[in-house]
C-alpha positions in Angstrom: 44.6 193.4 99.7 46.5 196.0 100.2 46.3 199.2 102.4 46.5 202.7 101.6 47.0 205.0 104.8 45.2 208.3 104.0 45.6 211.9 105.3 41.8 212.5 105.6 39.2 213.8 108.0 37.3 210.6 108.2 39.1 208.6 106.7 42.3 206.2 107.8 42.9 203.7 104.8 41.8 202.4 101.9 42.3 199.0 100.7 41.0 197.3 97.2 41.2 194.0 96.1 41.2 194.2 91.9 40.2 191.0 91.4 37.1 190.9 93.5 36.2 194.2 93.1 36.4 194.4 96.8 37.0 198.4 98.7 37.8 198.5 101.9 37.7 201.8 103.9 38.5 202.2 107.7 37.9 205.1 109.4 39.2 207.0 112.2 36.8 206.1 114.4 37.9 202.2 114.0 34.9 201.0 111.5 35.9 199.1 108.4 33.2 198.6 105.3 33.9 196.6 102.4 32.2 197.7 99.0 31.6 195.3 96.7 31.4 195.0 92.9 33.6 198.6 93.0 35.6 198.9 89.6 39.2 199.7 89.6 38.8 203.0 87.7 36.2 204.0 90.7 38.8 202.9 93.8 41.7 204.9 90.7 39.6 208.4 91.4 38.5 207.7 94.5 42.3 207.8 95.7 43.1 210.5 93.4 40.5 212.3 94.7 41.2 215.5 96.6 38.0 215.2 98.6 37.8 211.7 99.6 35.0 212.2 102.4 32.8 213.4 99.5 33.8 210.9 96.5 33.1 208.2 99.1 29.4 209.5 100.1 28.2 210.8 97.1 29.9 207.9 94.4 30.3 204.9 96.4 28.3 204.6 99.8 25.2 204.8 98.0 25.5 202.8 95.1 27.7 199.7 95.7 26.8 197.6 98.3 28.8 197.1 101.8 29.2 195.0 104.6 30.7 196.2 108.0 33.9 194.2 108.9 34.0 195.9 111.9 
C-alpha cells in the first residue's frame, strides 16, 4: 500500500490498496482506519478533493465500513 502524506487539518496520510479496495487514513492525532470495499474512483476524488476532512465524513466514514488499526 502506499502512503500519501497530506497537508490537512485532520488528516496525515492516505494510503489505498487497489486491489483490495482497502483506504487507509491516519490522522494527526495517531489513529489509523482502514475502509473497506472503497473504489478507486472514490480514494481518485477523495485525494483530489480540496476539502478532504469533509469528502472523508460525508462520502466515506458513513458508508464503507472500517476497522481501527490503531
Amino acid at each position: 500500500m502506499t502512503k500519501l502524506e497530506i497537508r490537512s487539518y485532520n488528516v496525515s496520510s492516505i494510503g489505498y490498496d487497489s486491489e483490495k479496495e482497502v483506504l487507509e487514513i491516519t490522522f494527526i492525532s495517531g489513529e489509523t482506519y482502514r475502509h473497506h470495499g472503497v473504489p478507486q474512483s472514490v480514494y481518485d476524488s477523495l485525494i483530489q478533493s480540496q476539502h478532504i476532512g469533509y469528502y472523508l465524513h460525508y462520502f466515506i466514514r458513513t458508508t464503507y465500513p472500517y476497522t481501527k488499526v490503531h
